[in-house]
C-alpha positions in Angstrom: 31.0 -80.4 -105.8 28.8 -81.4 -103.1 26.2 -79.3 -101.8 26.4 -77.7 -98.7 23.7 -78.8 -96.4 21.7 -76.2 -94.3 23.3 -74.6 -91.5 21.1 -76.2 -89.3 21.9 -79.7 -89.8 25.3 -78.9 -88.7 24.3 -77.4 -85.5 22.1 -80.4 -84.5 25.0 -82.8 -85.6 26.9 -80.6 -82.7 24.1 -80.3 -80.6 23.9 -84.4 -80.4 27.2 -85.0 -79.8 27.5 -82.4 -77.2 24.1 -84.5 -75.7 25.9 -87.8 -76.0 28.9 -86.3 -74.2 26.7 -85.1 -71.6 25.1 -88.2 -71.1 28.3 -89.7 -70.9 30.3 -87.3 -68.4 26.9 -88.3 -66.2 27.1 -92.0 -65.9 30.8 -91.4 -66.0 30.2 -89.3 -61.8 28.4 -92.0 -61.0 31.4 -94.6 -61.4 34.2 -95.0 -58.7 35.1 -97.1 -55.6 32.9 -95.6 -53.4 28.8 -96.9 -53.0 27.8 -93.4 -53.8 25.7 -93.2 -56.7 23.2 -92.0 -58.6 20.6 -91.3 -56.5 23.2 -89.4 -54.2 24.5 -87.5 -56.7 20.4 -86.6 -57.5 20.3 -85.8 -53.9 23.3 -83.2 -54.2 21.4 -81.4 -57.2 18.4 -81.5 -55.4 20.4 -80.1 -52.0 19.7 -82.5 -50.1 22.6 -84.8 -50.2 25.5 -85.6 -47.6 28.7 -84.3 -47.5 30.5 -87.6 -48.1 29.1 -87.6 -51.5 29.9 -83.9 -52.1 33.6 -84.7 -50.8 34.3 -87.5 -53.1 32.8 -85.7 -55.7 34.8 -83.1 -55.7 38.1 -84.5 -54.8 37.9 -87.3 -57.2 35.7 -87.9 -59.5 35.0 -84.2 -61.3 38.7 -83.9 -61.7 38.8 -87.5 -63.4 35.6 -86.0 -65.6 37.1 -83.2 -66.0 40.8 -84.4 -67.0 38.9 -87.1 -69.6 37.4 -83.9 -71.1 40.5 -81.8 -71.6 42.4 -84.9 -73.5 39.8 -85.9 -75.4 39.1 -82.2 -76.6 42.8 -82.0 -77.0 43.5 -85.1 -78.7 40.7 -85.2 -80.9 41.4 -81.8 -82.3 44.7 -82.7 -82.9 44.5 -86.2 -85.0 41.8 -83.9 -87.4 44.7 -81.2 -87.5 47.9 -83.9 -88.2 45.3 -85.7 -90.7 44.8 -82.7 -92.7 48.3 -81.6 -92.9 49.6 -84.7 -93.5 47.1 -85.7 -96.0 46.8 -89.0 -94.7 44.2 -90.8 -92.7 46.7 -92.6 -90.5 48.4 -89.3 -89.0 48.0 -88.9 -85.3 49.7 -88.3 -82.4 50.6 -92.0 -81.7 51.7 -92.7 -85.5 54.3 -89.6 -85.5 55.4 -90.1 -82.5 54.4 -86.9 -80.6 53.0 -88.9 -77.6 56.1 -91.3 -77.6 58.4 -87.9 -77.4 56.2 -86.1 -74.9 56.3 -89.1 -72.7 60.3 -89.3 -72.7 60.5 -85.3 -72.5 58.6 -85.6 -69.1 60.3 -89.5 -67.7 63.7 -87.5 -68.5 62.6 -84.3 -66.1 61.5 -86.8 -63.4 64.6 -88.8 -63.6 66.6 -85.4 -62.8 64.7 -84.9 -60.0 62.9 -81.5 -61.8 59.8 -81.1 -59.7 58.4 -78.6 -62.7 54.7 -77.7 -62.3 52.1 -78.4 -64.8 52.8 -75.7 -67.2 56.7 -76.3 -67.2 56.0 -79.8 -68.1 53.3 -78.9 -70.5 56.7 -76.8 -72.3 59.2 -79.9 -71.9 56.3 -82.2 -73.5 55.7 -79.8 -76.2 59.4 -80.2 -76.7 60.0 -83.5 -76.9 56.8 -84.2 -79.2 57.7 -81.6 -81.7 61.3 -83.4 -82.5 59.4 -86.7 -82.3 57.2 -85.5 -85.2 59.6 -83.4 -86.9 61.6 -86.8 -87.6 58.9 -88.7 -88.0 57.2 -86.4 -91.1 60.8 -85.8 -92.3 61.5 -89.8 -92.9 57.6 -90.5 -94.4 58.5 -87.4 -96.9 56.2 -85.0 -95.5 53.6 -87.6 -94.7 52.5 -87.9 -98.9 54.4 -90.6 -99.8 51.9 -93.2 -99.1 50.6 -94.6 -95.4 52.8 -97.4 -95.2 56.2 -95.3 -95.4 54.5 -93.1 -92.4 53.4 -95.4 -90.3 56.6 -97.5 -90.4 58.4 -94.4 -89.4 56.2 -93.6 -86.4 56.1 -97.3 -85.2 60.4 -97.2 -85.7 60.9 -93.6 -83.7 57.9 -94.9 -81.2 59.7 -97.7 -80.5 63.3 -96.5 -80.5 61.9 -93.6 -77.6 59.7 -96.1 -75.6 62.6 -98.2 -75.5 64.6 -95.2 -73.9 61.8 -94.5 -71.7 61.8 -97.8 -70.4 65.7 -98.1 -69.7 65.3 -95.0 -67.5 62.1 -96.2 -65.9 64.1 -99.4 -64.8 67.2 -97.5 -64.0 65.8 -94.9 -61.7 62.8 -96.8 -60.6 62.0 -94.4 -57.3 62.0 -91.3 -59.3 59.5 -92.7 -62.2 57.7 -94.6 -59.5 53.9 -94.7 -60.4 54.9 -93.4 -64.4 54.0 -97.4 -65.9 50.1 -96.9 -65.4 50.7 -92.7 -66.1 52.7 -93.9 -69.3 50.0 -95.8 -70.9 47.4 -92.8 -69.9 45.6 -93.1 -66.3 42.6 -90.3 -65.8 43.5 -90.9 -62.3 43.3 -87.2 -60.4 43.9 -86.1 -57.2 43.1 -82.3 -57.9 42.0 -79.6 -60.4 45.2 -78.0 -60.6 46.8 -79.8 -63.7 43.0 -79.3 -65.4 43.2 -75.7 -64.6 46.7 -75.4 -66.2 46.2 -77.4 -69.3 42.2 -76.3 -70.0 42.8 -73.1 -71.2 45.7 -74.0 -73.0 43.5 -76.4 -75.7 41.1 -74.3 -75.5 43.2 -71.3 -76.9 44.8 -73.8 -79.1 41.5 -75.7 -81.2 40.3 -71.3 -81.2 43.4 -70.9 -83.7 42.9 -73.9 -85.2 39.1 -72.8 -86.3 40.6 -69.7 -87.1 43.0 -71.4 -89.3 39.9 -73.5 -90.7 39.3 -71.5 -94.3 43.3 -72.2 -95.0 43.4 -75.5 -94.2 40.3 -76.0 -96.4 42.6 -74.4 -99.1 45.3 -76.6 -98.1 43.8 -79.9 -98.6 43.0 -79.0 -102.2 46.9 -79.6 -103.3 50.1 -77.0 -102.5 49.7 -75.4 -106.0 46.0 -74.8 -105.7 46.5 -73.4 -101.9 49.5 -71.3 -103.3 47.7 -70.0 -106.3 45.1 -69.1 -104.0 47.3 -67.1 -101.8 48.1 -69.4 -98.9 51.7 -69.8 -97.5 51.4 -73.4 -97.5 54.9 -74.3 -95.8 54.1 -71.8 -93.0 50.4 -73.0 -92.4 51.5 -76.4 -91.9 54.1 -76.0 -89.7 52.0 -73.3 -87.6 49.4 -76.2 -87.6 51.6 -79.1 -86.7 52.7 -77.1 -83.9 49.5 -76.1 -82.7 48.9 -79.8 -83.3 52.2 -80.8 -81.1 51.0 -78.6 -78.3 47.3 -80.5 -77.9 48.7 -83.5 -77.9 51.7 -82.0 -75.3 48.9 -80.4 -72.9 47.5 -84.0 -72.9 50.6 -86.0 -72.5 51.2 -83.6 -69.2 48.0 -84.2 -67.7 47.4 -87.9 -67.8 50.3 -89.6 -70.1 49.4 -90.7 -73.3 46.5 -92.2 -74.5 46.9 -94.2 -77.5 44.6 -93.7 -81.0 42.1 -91.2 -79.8 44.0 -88.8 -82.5 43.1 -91.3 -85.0 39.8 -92.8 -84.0 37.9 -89.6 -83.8 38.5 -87.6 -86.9 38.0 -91.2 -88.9 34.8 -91.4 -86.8 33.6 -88.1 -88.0 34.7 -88.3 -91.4 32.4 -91.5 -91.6 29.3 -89.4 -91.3 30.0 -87.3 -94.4 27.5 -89.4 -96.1 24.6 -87.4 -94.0 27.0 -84.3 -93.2 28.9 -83.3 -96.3 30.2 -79.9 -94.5 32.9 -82.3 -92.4 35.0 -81.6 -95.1 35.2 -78.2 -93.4 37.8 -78.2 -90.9 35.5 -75.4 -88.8 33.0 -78.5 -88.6 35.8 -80.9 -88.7 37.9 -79.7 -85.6 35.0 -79.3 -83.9 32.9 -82.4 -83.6 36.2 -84.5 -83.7 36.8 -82.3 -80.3 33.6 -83.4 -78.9 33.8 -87.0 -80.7 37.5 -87.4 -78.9 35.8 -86.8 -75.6 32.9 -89.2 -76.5 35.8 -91.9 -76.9 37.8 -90.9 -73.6 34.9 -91.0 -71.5 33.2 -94.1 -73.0 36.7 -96.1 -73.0 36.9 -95.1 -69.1 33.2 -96.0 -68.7 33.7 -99.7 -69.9 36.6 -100.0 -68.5 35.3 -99.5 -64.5 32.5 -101.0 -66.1 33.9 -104.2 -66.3 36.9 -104.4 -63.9 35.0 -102.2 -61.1 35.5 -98.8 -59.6 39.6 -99.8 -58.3 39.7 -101.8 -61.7 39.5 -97.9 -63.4 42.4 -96.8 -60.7 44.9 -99.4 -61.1 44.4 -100.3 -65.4 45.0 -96.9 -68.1 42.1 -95.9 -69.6 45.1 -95.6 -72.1 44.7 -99.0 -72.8 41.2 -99.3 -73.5 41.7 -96.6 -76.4 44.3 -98.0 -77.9 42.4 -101.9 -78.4 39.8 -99.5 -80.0 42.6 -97.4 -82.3 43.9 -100.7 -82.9 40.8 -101.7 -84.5 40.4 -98.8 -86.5 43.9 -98.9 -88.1 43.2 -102.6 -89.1 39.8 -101.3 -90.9 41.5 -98.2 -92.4 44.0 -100.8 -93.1 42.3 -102.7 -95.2 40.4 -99.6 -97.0 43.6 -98.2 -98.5 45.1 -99.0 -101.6 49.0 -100.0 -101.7 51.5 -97.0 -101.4 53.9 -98.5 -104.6 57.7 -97.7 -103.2 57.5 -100.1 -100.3 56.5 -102.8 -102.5 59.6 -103.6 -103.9 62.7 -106.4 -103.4 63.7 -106.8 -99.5 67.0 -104.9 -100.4 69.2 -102.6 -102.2 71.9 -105.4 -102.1 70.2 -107.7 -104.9 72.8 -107.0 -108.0 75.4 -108.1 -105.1 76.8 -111.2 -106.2 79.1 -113.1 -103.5 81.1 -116.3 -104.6 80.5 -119.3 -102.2 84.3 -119.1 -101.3 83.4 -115.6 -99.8 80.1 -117.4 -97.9 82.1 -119.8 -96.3 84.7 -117.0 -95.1 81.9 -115.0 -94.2 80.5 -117.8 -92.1 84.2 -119.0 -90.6 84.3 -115.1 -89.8 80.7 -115.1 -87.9 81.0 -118.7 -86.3 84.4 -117.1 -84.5 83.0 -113.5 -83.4 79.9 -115.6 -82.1 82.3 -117.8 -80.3 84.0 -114.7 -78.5 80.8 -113.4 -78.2 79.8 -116.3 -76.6 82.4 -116.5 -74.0 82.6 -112.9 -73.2 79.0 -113.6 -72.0 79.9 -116.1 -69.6 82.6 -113.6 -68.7 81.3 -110.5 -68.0 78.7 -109.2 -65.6 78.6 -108.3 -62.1 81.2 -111.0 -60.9 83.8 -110.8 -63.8 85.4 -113.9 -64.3 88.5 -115.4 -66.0 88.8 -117.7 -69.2 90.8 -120.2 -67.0 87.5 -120.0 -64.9 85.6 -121.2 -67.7 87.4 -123.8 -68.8 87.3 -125.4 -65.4 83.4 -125.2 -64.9 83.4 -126.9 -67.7 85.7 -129.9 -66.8 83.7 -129.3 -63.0 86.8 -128.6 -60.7 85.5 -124.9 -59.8 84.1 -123.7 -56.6 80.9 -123.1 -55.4 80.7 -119.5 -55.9 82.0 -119.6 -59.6 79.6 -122.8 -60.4 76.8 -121.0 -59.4 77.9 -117.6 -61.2 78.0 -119.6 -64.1 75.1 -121.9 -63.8 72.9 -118.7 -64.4 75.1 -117.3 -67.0 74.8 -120.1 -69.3 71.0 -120.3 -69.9 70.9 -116.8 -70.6 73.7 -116.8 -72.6 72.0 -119.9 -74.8 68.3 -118.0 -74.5 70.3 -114.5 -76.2 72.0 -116.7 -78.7 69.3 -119.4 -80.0 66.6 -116.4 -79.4 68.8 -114.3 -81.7 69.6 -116.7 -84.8 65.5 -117.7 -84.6 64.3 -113.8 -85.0 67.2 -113.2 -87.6 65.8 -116.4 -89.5 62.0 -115.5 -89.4 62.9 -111.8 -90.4 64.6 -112.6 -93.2 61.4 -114.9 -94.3 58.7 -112.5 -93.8 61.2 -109.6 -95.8 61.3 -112.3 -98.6 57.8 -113.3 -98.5 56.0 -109.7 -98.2 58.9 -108.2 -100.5 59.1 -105.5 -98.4 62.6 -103.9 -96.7 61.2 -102.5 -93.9 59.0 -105.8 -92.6 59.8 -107.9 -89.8 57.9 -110.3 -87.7 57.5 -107.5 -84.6 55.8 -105.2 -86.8 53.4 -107.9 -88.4 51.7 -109.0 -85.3 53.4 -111.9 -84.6 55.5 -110.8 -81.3 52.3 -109.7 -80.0 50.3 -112.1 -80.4 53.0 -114.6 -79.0 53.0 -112.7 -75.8 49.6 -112.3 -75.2 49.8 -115.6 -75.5 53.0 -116.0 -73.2 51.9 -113.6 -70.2 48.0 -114.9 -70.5 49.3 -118.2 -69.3 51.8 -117.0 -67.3 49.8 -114.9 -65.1 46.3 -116.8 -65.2 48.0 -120.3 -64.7 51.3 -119.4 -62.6 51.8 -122.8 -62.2 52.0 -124.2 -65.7 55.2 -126.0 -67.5 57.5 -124.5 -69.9 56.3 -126.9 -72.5 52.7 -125.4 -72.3 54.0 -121.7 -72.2 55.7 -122.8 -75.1 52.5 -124.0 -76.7 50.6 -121.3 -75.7 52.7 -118.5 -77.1 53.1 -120.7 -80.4 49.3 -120.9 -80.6 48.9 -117.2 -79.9 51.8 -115.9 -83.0 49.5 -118.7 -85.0 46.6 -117.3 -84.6 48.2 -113.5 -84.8 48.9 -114.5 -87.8 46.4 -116.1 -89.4 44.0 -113.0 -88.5 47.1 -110.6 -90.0 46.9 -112.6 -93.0 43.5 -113.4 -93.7 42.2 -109.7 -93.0 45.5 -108.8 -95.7 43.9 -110.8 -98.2 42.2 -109.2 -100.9 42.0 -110.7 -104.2 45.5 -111.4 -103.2 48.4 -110.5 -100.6 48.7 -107.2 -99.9 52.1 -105.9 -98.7 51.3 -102.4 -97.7 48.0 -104.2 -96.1 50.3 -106.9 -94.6 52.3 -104.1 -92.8 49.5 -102.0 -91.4 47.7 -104.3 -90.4 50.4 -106.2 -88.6 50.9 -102.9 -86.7 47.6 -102.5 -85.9 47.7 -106.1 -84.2 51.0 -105.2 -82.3 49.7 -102.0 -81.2 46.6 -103.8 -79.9 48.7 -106.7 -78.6 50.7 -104.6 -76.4 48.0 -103.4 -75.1 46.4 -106.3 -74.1 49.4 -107.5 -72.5 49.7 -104.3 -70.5 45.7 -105.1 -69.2 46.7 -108.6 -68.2 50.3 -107.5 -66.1 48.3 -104.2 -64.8 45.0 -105.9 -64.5 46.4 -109.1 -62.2 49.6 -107.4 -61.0 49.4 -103.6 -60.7 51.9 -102.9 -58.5 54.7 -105.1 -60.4 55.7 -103.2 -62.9 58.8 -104.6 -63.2 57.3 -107.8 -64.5 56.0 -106.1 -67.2 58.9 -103.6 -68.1 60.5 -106.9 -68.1 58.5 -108.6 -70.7 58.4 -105.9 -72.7 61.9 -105.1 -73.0 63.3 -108.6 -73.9 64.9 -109.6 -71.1 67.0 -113.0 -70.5 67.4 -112.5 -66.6 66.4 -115.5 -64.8 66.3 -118.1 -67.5 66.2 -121.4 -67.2 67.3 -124.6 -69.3 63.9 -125.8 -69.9 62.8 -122.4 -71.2 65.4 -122.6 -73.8 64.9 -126.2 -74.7 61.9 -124.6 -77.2 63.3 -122.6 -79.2 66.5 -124.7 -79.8 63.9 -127.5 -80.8 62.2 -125.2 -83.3 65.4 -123.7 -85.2 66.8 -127.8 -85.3 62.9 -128.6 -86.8 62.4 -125.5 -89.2 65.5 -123.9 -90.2 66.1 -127.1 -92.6 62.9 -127.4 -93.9 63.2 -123.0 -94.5 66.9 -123.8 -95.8 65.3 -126.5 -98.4 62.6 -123.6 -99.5 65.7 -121.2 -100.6 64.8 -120.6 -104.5 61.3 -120.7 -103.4 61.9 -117.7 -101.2 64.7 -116.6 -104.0 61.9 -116.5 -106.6 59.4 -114.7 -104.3 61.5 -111.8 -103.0 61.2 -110.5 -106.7 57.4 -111.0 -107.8 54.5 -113.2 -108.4 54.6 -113.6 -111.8 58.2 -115.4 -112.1 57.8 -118.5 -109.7 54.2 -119.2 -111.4 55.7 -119.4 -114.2 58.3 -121.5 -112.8 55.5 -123.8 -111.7 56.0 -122.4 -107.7 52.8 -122.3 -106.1 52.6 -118.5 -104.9 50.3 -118.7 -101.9 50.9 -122.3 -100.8 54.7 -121.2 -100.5 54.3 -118.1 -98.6 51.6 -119.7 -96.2 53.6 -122.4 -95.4 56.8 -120.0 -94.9 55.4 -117.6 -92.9 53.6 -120.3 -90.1 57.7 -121.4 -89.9 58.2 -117.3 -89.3 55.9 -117.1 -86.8 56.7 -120.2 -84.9 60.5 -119.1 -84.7 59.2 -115.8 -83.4 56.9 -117.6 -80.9 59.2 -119.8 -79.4 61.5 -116.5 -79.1 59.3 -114.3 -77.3 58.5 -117.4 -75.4 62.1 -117.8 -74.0 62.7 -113.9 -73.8 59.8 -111.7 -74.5 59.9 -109.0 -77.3 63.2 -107.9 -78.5 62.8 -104.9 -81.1 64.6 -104.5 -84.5 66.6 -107.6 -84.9 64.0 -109.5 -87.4 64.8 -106.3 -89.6 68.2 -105.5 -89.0 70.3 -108.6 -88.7 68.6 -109.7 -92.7 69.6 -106.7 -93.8 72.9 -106.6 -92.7 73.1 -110.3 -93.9 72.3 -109.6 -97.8 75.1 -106.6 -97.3 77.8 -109.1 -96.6 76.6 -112.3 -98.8 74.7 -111.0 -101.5 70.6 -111.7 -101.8 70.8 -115.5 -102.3 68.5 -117.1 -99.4 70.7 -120.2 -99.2 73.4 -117.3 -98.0 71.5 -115.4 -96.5 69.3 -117.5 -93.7 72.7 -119.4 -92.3 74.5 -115.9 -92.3 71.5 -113.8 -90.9 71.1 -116.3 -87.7 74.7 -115.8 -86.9 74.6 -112.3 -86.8 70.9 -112.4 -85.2 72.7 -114.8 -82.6 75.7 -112.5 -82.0 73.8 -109.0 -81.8 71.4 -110.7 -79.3 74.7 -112.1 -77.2 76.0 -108.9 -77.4 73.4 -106.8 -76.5 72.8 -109.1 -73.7 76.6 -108.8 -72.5 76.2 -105.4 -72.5 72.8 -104.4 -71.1 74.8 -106.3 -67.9 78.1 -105.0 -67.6 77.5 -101.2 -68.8 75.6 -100.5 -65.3 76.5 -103.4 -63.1 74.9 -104.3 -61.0 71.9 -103.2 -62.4 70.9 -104.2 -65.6 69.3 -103.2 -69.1 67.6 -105.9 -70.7 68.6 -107.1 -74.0 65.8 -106.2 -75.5 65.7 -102.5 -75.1 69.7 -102.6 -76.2 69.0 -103.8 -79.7 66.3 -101.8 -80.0 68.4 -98.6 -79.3 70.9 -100.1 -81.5 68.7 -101.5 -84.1 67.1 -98.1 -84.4 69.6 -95.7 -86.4 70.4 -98.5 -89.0 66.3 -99.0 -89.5 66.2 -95.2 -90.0 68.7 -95.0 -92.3 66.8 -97.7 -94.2 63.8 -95.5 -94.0 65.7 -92.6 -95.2 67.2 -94.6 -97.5 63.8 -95.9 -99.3 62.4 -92.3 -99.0 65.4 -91.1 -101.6 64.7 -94.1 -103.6 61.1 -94.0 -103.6 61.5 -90.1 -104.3 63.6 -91.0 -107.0 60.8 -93.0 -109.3 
């Protein structure tokens, strides 16, 4: 056992860290976007200063202190507490989805016009987060079943609510009107009230958790020990996952969510127990991960006006700032873990499924025809609907003006939602093959976000630039997404539980950045960047589609020719060496042609959630696992979910729209559930 160290080295480990918060909170009321100071705010302490100084300080910028204080007190708190029960270093209130919950629990209020005050909100949060986590801790087994499986469930139920949130955000744009900069969590404050509200409630909240501290220490030493020893393990974890819920609730209410602080701080503080061994104590845990969650909130808001100035802080989330930091402490956790063993298996349950090529070509008749219909009810169906025997004469050009322009805008979306589709389908199905893991797709390994950071980079720092060079610039960004996501995977080998987690940690961070850039240049368009990130085909032209058709006519044969290469990987590494297939060269080369198929998507309609993991899946169901089967089959159903989706996101609410991106992720999410629910029985099962 280690040995306890003096009392008093513990107390001066709190004693810094409350002095480094302090010195903090006081270069943090010297920041805004008024010229007052320090020496003014010397002046005030002194009693000498003016009243304008006093005034700001008292209507802006001690609320904005005192809000960063309550989150990061709350949030901090709370990552040590889900960590502990969870067992797992990669619990927080991001990765189980409590934020994500909290977030839609509070849109959904504002979108029925409830004008609830603080503490009624702080109830409907606490609501909404609970269920987010309950489902998310119910798929990942409780949380012990290994990092992957968890975070993979957080990111899907994350995803599948932020999608919701953002189809009402779009949908009833007046009533969440300012909620895109509150959604990615703004310290902005115009009073004390909400502080006032939500203080005491983390305060009363980390007391029970210290007086909860000796039982969690029981707790982390295993169920049977804790039982032996006399604690009611089931109801001490779920009395701290909802004390847990309600920290991250109280912060969600007062200034949105703010991503990773939940996991950055208790890591942070666990990294000392080299010079503080008593960490391990969740009364010195909960604690210092308090004070270190405010250390991270205040310093991420200090950079932030540091760098884009005092109106720089109002207009960008100090939300974002956190979660490029979190981002970067998943990837190095990432990389510290060892793999979790069930994910690392075949891409599928389907892979005794034999199908005869008779069956394939059906199959493919079958998907070629629903893709046609699909096809034409898209040129269809919208605001204007139109008739078939108005398509067939646009396309001999005998219709009128009004139809010919209808249907000059339908097409290129139509053709963006189709050749978009089958590309995603395609580079899914490689990266499942290549990382032999069911649950990958290109989305969750970086790829998406680096593409868009490259996309909207260019787009909003060089407005004028072609669609060729967009092109090229998202390309290069998924290319160099990837070659980080990779390299930092590598380890005496490819890693596929490293693979996945650290993906996530670059899409987490990539999202972010593309919120700085939209925000940082465009804050008051937040439509542009709802847009982007939902997927949206509105607006598309010929030459933005001319990309990605170029890309599937260049790469889908050379992937196609690579079949029992990919046939041979999607079981282990040991077969194809032995079959003279060189391992690494294979999957390098496969997975650039992944992530340029994903680049030249995103490129042509921005980040569309699911499909790269749904439309494989659902190809090996109906062809059996053979790659020669399944990459033809998996673009036509990519191509016609995508259409589809499209179709719909137009018609259901005509004439507003939902973009197709945010359709297939709310479709996309109950099958990639059930697959997570299905590989938590399976993996149970071993």
């Amino acid at each position: 056992m280690t040995r306890p160290l003096p009392k008093l080295r513990v107390t001066g480990a709190v004693v810094l860290t409350g002095l480094l918060v302090l010195a903090l909170a006081a270069v943090h009321l010297t920041q805004g976007t008024s010229s007052i100071g320090a020496a003014d705010l010397l002046g005030l302490l002194a009693g000498s200063g003016d009243e304008d100084a006093a005034r700001i300080l008292v209507a802006s910028r001690v609320p904005r202190l005192l809000a960063g204080l309550t989150i990061g007190l709350a949030l901090g708190a709370a990552g040590a507490a889900f960590q502990s029960v969870a067992r797992n270093a990669l619990a927080a209130p991001d990765t189980l989805a409590v934020n994500a919950g909290a977030h839609l629990a509070v849109v959904i209020a504002a979108v029925a016009g409830l004008a609830l005050p603080v503490f009624s909100s702080g109830a409907l949060a606490f609501v909404g987060g609970l269920a987010a986590a309950g489902l998310v801790m119910l798929l990942s087994a409780g949380g012990t079943s290994g990092p992957t499986r968890l975070i993979l469930a957080g990111s899907a139920i994350t995803l599948a609510l932020s999608s919701l949130t953002m189809v009402l955000m779009l949908l009833f744009e007046q009533e969440t009107l300012g909620l895109f900069a509150w959604g990615n969590g703004s310290l902005v404050q115009t009073d004390l009230k909400g502080v006032r509200q939500m203080a005491p409630v983390v305060l009363a909240c980390i007391a029970l958790l210290l007086f909860m501290g000796r039982k969690l220490d029981i707790l982390a030493l295993g169920d049977d020990t804790a039982a032996t020893l006399g604690v009611a393990v089931r109801r001490t974890r779920f009395q701290v996952i909802l004390i847990a819920v309600l920290l991250s609730s109280a912060a969600v209410t007062l200034v949105g969510p703010v991503g990773f602080v939940g996991l950055c701080a208790p890591v942070i503080v666990r990294l000392c127990a080299k010079w503080l061994p008593a960490v391990h104590k969740h009364r010195v845990l909960i604690p210092l991960s308090a004070l270190a969650g405010v250390a991270i909130v205040l310093g991420a808001d200090i950079v932030l006006r540091m760098v884009m100035g005092g109106q720089g802080g109002v207009d960008i989330p100090t939300g974002v700032v956190t979660t490029i930091l979190g981002a970067i402490v998943l990837v190095w956790l990432a990389r510290q873990l060892r793999d979790s063993g069930p994910t690392r298996r075949a891409p599928s349950g389907h892979l005794a499924t034999v199908r005869s090529r008779r069956f394939f070509l059906i199959a493919m008749v079958a998907g070629v025809i629903v893709l046609c219909g699909a096809i034409v009810a898209g040129m269809l169906a919208g605001d204007t609907w139109l008739l078939t025997g108005d398509l067939m004469n646009w396309l001999q050009g005998k219709t009128g003006r009004a139809i010919t322009y209808v249907l000059d805008q339908r097409y290129p979306r139509v053709t963006a939602a189709v050749l978009s589709g089958a590309a995603l389908a395609i580079a899914g199905a490689v990266v499942q093959a290549v990382c032999r893991n069911p649950l990958a797709e290109p989305g969750l390994l970086g790829i998406t976000a680096g593409a868009g950071v490259g996309a909207v980079g260019l787009i909003t720092f060089v407005p004028l630039a072609g669609i060729g060079v967009m092109s090229m610039a998202a390309g290069a960004g998924a290319l160099i997404a990837f070659a980080i996501v990779y390299g930092l995977s590598w380890r005496g080998g490819l890693s596929s539980d490293r693979l996945v987690l650290i993906g996530i940690g670059f899409w987490s961070g990539g999202m972010a950045i593309i919120t700085f850039i939209i925000v940082g240049s465009d804050p008051w368009n937040t439509g542009k960047a709802l847009t982007w990130l939902s997927g949206s085909t509105y607006g598309r032209t010929p030459a933005q589609v001319l990309p990605v058709a170029i890309a599937l006519l260049v790469l889908t044969p050379l992937l196609v020719l690579g079949t029992r290469e990919l046939d041979l990987l999607s079981l282990d590494d040991d077969t194809p060496r032995v079959l003279g297939v060189s391992v690494e060269k294979v999957r390098l080369l496969t997975l650039i042609g992944a992530a340029l198929l994903t680049s030249t998507a995103v490129s042509a309609v921005g980040v569309v959630g699911f499909l790269g993991l749904v439309a494989p899946h659902a190809a090996r169901a109906l062809v059996g696992a053979r790659h020669s089967h399944v990459l033809p089959t998996a673009a036509l159903i990519g191509a016609i979910l995508v259409s589809l989706a499209d179709t719909l996101g137009r018609v259901v609410i005509a004439p507003a729209q939902i973009p197709a991106g945010l359709v297939t992720a709310l479709l996309g999410t109950p099958y990639f559930v059930w697959l997570l629910w299905r590989s938590r029985t399976l993996g149970g099962s071993k």
